[in-house]
N, C-alpha and C positions, 0 to 999 in steps of 0.2 A: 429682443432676444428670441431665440427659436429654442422649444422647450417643446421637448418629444415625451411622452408619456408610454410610459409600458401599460397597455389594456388589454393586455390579454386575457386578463380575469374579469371582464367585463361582468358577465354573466353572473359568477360565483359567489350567491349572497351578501352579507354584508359589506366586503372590498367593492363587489361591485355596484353595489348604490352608489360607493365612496369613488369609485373610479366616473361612475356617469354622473355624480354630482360635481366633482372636481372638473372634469372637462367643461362642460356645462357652465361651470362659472368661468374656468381660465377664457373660453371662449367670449362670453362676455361682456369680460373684463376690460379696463381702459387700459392703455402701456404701451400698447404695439405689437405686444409679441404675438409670436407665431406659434401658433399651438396645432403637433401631430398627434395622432393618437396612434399606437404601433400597435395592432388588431391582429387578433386570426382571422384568414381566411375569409370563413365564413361571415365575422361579424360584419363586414366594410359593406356600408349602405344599411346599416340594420337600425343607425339608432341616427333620429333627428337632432340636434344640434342646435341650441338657442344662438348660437354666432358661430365663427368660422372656424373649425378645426378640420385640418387634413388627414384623411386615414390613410393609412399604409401596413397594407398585408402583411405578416410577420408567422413563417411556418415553424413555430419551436414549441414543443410540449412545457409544460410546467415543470418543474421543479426535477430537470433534469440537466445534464450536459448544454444540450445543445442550445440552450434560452442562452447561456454565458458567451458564447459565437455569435447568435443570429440578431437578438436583439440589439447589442453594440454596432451590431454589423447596420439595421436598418437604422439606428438613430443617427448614424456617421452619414449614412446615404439623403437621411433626411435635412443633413445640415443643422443638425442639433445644436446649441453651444450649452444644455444641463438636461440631463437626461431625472426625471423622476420616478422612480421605482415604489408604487403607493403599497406596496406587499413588502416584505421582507428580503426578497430576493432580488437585490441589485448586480448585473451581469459582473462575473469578473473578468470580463474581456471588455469592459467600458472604462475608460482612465481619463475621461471629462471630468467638468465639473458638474456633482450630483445633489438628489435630495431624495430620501428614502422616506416612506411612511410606516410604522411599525406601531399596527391597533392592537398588538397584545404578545404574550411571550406564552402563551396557551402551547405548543409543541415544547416547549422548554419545560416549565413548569409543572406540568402532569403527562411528560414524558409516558410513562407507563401507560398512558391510556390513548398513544398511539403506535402504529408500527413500528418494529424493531427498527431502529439507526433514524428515525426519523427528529427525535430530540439531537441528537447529535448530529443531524444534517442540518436543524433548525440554529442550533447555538452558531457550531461555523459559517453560515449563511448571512444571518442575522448579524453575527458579530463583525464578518469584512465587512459586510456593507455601513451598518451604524459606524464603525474607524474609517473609511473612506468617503465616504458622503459630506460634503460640508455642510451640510444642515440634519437632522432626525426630527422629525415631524411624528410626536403621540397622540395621543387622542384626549388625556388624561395627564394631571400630577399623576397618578399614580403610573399608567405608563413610563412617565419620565425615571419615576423612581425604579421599576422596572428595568428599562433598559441601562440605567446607570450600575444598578448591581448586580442583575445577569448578565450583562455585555461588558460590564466594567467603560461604559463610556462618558466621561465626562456630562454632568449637568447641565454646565451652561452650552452644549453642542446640542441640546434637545430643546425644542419648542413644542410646546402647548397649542395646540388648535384645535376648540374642541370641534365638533362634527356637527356640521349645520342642518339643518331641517329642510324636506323640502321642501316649496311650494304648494303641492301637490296635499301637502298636510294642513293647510291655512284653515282656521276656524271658517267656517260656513257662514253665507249669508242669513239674514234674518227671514229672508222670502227661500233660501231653500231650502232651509229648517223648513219651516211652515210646508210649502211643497211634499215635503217628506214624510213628515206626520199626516199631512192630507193622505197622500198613496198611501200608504201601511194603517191608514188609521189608528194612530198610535195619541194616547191623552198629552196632556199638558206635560206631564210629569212620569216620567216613566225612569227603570232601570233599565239597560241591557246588559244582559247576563251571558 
Protein backbone atom coordinates (compact mmCIF):
# COMPACT_ATOMS: atom_id res chain seq x y z
CA UNK A 1 0.00 0.00 0.00
CA UNK A 2 1.42 3.56 -0.68
CA UNK A 3 0.38 5.82 2.38
CA UNK A 4 1.18 9.60 1.79
CA UNK A 5 1.29 11.38 5.02
CA UNK A 6 0.56 15.29 5.43
CA UNK A 7 3.96 16.73 7.24
CA UNK A 8 3.56 19.85 6.72
CA UNK A 9 3.51 20.40 10.47
CA UNK A 10 6.77 18.74 10.75
CA UNK A 11 8.18 21.45 12.82
CA UNK A 12 5.22 22.48 14.97
CA UNK A 13 5.76 21.16 18.56
CA UNK A 14 4.06 18.35 19.79
CA UNK A 15 2.35 17.04 16.14
CA UNK A 16 5.48 17.38 15.03
CA UNK A 17 7.39 14.79 17.27
CA UNK A 18 4.14 12.82 16.30
CA UNK A 19 4.51 13.39 12.65
CA UNK A 20 8.69 12.61 12.86
CA UNK A 21 7.97 9.77 15.02
CA UNK A 22 5.23 8.32 12.83
CA UNK A 23 7.27 8.39 9.78
CA UNK A 24 10.14 7.21 11.43
CA UNK A 25 8.38 4.03 12.33
CA UNK A 26 5.97 3.62 9.14
CA UNK A 27 9.50 3.82 7.44
CA UNK A 28 10.70 0.96 9.36
CA UNK A 29 8.18 -0.96 9.35
CA UNK A 30 7.75 -4.56 7.79
CA UNK A 31 4.41 -4.67 5.10
CA UNK A 32 5.75 -3.18 1.90
CA UNK A 33 4.25 -0.14 1.88
CA UNK A 34 5.38 2.82 0.62
CA UNK A 35 5.66 5.64 2.67
CA UNK A 36 5.50 9.72 1.27
CA UNK A 37 5.84 12.30 3.36
CA UNK A 38 4.09 15.52 1.67
CA UNK A 39 6.57 18.40 2.97
CA UNK A 40 6.95 22.27 2.54
CA UNK A 41 9.37 23.32 0.61
CA UNK A 42 11.81 24.05 2.70
CA UNK A 43 11.68 20.84 4.80
CA UNK A 44 12.57 18.15 1.88
CA UNK A 45 16.21 16.86 2.70
CA UNK A 46 15.98 18.39 6.31
CA UNK A 47 15.28 15.47 8.44
CA UNK A 48 17.16 11.73 8.24
CA UNK A 49 14.92 8.96 8.04
CA UNK A 50 15.68 5.40 9.84
CA UNK A 51 14.11 3.67 6.45
CA UNK A 52 12.69 4.64 3.26
CA UNK A 53 10.22 7.54 3.05
CA UNK A 54 9.94 9.70 -0.13
CA UNK A 55 9.43 13.49 0.27
CA UNK A 56 7.42 15.54 -1.96
CA UNK A 57 7.16 19.24 -1.82
CA UNK A 58 3.72 20.44 -0.96
CA UNK A 59 3.22 24.56 -1.32
CA UNK A 60 0.00 25.13 0.82
CA UNK A 61 -0.36 27.26 4.14
CA UNK A 62 -1.87 25.68 7.13
CA UNK A 63 -5.17 25.88 8.02
CA UNK A 64 -6.29 27.61 4.99
CA UNK A 65 -8.07 27.16 1.62
CA UNK A 66 -5.58 26.08 -0.26
CA UNK A 67 -4.14 22.85 1.98
CA UNK A 68 -7.95 21.36 0.82
CA UNK A 69 -6.59 21.66 -3.29
CA UNK A 70 -2.90 21.08 -3.00
CA UNK A 71 -2.51 18.53 -0.70
CA UNK A 72 -5.12 16.00 -2.42
CA UNK A 73 -3.56 17.26 -5.26
CA UNK A 74 0.10 15.97 -4.34
CA UNK A 75 -1.04 12.61 -2.46
CA UNK A 76 -3.05 11.65 -6.09
CA UNK A 77 0.37 12.55 -7.83
CA UNK A 78 2.14 10.49 -5.34
CA UNK A 79 0.01 7.49 -6.09
CA UNK A 80 -1.47 7.43 -2.70
CA UNK A 81 -4.02 4.65 -2.05
CA UNK A 82 -4.86 6.40 2.04
CA UNK A 83 -3.85 9.55 2.65
CA UNK A 84 -3.25 10.31 6.69
CA UNK A 85 -3.84 13.60 8.06
CA UNK A 86 -1.92 13.31 11.77
CA UNK A 87 -3.67 16.95 12.60
CA UNK A 88 -7.15 17.55 12.50
CA UNK A 89 -7.31 18.94 9.05
CA UNK A 90 -8.03 16.24 6.48
CA UNK A 91 -8.24 18.03 2.87
CA UNK A 92 -11.70 18.24 1.70
CA UNK A 93 -10.58 17.77 -1.87
CA UNK A 94 -9.33 14.11 -0.83
CA UNK A 95 -12.17 11.33 -1.39
CA UNK A 96 -9.47 8.20 -0.83
CA UNK A 97 -9.49 6.08 1.69
CA UNK A 98 -8.16 7.95 4.89
CA UNK A 99 -7.02 8.01 8.47
CA UNK A 100 -7.03 11.31 10.68
CA UNK A 101 -5.11 11.75 13.93
CA UNK A 102 -6.95 14.10 16.38
CA UNK A 103 -4.44 14.70 19.85
CA UNK A 104 -6.96 16.83 21.45
CA UNK A 105 -10.27 19.08 20.85
CA UNK A 106 -8.25 22.19 22.71
CA UNK A 107 -9.67 24.83 19.83
CA UNK A 108 -13.14 23.47 20.56
CA UNK A 109 -13.11 23.35 24.00
CA UNK A 110 -11.80 26.70 25.30
CA UNK A 111 -12.79 28.24 22.13
CA UNK A 112 -12.73 31.71 23.92
CA UNK A 113 -9.12 31.56 24.42
CA UNK A 114 -8.43 31.54 20.73
CA UNK A 115 -9.12 33.80 17.78
CA UNK A 116 -12.43 34.62 16.74
CA UNK A 117 -14.07 31.80 14.23
CA UNK A 118 -11.23 29.59 15.03
CA UNK A 119 -13.37 27.16 17.37
CA UNK A 120 -15.76 27.01 14.70
CA UNK A 121 -13.31 26.42 11.87
CA UNK A 122 -12.00 23.76 14.45
CA UNK A 123 -15.48 21.90 14.97
CA UNK A 124 -16.30 21.87 10.99
CA UNK A 125 -12.77 20.82 10.13
CA UNK A 126 -12.37 18.29 12.76
CA UNK A 127 -15.86 17.07 12.49
CA UNK A 128 -15.63 16.30 8.21
CA UNK A 129 -12.70 14.70 8.73
CA UNK A 130 -13.45 12.44 11.89
CA UNK A 131 -17.23 11.43 9.44
CA UNK A 132 -14.94 10.79 6.48
CA UNK A 133 -11.98 9.08 7.54
CA UNK A 134 -12.24 5.37 8.12
CA UNK A 135 -10.36 5.19 10.93
CA UNK A 136 -9.79 8.31 13.95
CA UNK A 137 -6.58 7.74 15.61
CA UNK A 138 -6.65 9.56 19.68
CA UNK A 139 -4.04 9.53 21.73
CA UNK A 140 -6.26 8.87 24.70
CA UNK A 141 -9.77 7.18 26.18
CA UNK A 142 -10.30 10.19 26.94
CA UNK A 143 -9.61 11.71 23.43
CA UNK A 144 -11.96 8.89 22.15
CA UNK A 145 -14.52 10.16 24.45
CA UNK A 146 -13.86 13.63 23.20
CA UNK A 147 -14.20 13.21 19.83
CA UNK A 148 -17.35 10.99 20.17
CA UNK A 149 -19.21 13.96 21.97
CA UNK A 150 -17.75 16.93 20.33
CA UNK A 151 -17.79 15.54 16.99
CA UNK A 152 -20.65 13.30 17.60
CA UNK A 153 -18.61 10.44 16.10
CA UNK A 154 -19.28 7.07 16.75
CA UNK A 155 -16.75 4.98 19.33
CA UNK A 156 -16.07 2.20 17.91
CA UNK A 157 -14.58 4.41 14.51
CA UNK A 158 -11.79 5.64 17.05
CA UNK A 159 -8.82 3.80 18.01
CA UNK A 160 -6.65 4.33 20.91
CA UNK A 161 -2.95 4.57 20.29
CA UNK A 162 -1.23 5.96 22.83
CA UNK A 163 2.06 7.90 21.87
CA UNK A 164 5.30 6.06 21.93
CA UNK A 165 8.51 7.38 23.41
CA UNK A 166 11.31 8.05 21.58
CA UNK A 167 14.53 6.25 21.60
CA UNK A 168 16.16 9.19 22.08
CA UNK A 169 14.52 9.11 25.79
CA UNK A 170 16.04 5.45 26.62
CA UNK A 171 17.35 5.16 30.33
CA UNK A 172 21.21 5.70 30.17
CA UNK A 173 23.83 3.35 30.51
CA UNK A 174 25.58 2.59 33.68
CA UNK A 175 29.05 3.75 32.32
CA UNK A 176 27.30 7.10 31.05
CA UNK A 177 25.85 7.80 34.21
CA UNK A 178 29.08 7.40 35.76
CA UNK A 179 30.74 9.38 32.87
CA UNK A 180 28.42 12.23 33.74
CA UNK A 181 28.79 12.51 37.38
CA UNK A 182 32.59 12.26 36.73
CA UNK A 183 32.30 15.62 34.35
CA UNK A 184 29.79 17.61 36.58
CA UNK A 185 31.13 16.23 39.64
CA UNK A 186 28.08 15.48 40.86
CA UNK A 187 27.79 12.67 44.44
CA UNK A 188 26.22 9.52 44.45
CA UNK A 189 22.96 10.80 45.16
CA UNK A 190 21.89 14.08 44.26
CA UNK A 191 18.41 16.01 43.08
CA UNK A 192 18.02 17.99 40.06
CA UNK A 193 15.99 20.78 40.58
Amino acid sequence: MRIAVDARKIRDGGIGSYIRGLLGALGTASGGHEITALLAPGEIGRTRWPGPVREIPVRAGKYGFTEHVVVPRAARRAGADLLHAPHYTLPLGWSGPSVVTIHDLTHIRYGRLFPPGAAAYARAIAGAAARRARCVIVDSSFGRDEVARWLGVPADKVRVIPLGVSPAFAPASGEQIAALRAKRRLPAHYLLY
